[in-house]
ROTORLO-680244 format. One record per residue (C-alpha): residue in one letter; residue number from 1; x, y, z. Coordinates in nm, 2 decimals, always signed. Layout:
residues N
+------+-----+--------+--------+--------+
| rest |  nr |      X |      Y |      Z |
+------+-----+--------+--------+--------+
|    a | NUM |      X |      Y |      Z |
...
+------+-----+--------+--------+--------+
***
This chain:
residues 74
+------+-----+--------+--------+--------+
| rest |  nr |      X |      Y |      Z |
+------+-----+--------+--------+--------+
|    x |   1 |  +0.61 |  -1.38 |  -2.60 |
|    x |   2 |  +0.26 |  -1.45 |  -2.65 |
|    x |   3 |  +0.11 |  -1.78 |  -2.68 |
|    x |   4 |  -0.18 |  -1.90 |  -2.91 |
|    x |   5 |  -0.51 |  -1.81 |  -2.84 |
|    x |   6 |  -0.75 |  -1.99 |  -2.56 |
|    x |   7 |  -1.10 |  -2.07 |  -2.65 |
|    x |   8 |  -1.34 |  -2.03 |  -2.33 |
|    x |   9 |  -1.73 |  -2.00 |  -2.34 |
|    x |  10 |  -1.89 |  -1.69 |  -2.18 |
|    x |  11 |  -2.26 |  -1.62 |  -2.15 |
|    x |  12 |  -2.39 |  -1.29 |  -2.26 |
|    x |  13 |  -2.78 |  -1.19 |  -2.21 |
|    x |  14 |  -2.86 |  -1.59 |  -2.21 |
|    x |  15 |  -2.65 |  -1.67 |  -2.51 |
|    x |  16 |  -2.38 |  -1.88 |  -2.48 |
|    x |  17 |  -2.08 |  -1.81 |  -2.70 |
|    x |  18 |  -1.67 |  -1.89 |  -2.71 |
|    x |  19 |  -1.44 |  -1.63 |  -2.76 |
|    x |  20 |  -1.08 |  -1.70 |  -2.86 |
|    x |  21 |  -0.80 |  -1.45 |  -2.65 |
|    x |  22 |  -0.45 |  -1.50 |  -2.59 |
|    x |  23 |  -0.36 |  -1.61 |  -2.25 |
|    x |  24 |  -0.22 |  -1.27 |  -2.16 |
|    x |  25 |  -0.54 |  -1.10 |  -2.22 |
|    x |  26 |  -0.78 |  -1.35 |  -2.04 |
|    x |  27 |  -0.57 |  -1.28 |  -1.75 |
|    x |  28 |  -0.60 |  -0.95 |  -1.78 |
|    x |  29 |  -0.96 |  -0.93 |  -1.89 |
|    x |  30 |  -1.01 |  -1.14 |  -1.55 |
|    x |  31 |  -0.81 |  -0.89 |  -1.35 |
|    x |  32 |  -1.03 |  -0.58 |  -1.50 |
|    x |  33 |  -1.35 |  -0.80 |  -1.40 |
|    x |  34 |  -1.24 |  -0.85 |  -1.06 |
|    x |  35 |  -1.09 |  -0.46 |  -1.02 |
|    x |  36 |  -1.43 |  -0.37 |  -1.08 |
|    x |  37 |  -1.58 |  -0.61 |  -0.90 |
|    x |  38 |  -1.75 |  -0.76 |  -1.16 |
|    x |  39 |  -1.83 |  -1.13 |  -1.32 |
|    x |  40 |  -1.64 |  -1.18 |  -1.63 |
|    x |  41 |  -2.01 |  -1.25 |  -1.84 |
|    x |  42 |  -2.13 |  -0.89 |  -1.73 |
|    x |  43 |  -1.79 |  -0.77 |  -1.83 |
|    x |  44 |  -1.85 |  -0.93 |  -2.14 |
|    x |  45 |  -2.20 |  -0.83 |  -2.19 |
|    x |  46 |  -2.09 |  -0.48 |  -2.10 |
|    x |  47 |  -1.82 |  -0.47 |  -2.39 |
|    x |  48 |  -2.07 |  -0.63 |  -2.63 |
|    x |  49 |  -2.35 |  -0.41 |  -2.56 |
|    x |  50 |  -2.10 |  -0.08 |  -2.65 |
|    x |  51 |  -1.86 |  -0.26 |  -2.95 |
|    x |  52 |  -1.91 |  -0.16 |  -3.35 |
|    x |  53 |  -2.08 |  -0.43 |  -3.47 |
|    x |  54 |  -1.82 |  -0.47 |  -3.74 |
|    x |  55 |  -1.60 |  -0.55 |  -3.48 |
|    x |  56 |  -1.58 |  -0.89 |  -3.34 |
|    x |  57 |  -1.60 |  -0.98 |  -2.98 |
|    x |  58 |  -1.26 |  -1.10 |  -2.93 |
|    x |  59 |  -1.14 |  -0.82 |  -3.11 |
|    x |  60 |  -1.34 |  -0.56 |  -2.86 |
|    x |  61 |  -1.24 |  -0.74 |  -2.52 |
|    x |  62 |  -0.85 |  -0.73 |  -2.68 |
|    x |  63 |  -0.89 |  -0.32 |  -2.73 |
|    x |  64 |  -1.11 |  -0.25 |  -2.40 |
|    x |  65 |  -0.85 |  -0.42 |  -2.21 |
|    x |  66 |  -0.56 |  -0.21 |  -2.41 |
|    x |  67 |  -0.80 |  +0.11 |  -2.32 |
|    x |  68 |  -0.81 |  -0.01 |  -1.96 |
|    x |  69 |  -0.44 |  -0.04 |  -1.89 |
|    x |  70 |  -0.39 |  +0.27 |  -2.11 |
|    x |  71 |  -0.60 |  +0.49 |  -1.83 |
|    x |  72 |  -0.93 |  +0.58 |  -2.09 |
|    x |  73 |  -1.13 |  +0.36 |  -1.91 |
|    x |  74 |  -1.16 |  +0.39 |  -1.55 |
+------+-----+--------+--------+--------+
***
């Protein structure tokens, strides 16, 4: 069952800014950082730099991490 969202801040280019994910998919969104051997902010960055702008950020991290675990992002 998922639980309610978790606010944490993250850094992109500079900017600080909190993003609001459910437990299950900061955990994951961690384990993706780490796979790749990256820090979660350049993750982040990453995902922000490539996302719709009509998109939120939350909202992109929550389908890149689906994409990841689906196998279209490697």
């Amino acid at each position: 069952m998922t639980r309610r969202p978790a606010k944490h801040s993250l850094t992109l280019r500079g900017h600080r800014t909190s993003v609001s994910l459910e437990p299950e998919f900061w955990d994951a969104f961690r384990t993706i950082a780490r796979t790749r051997n990256m820090a979660l902010n350049a993750l982040a960055t990453e995902i922000d730099e490539t996302r719709d702008l009509e998109a939120g950020l939350a909202s992109a991290i929550r389908v890149y991490v689906l994409d990841y675990y689906r196998g279209g992002i490697e």
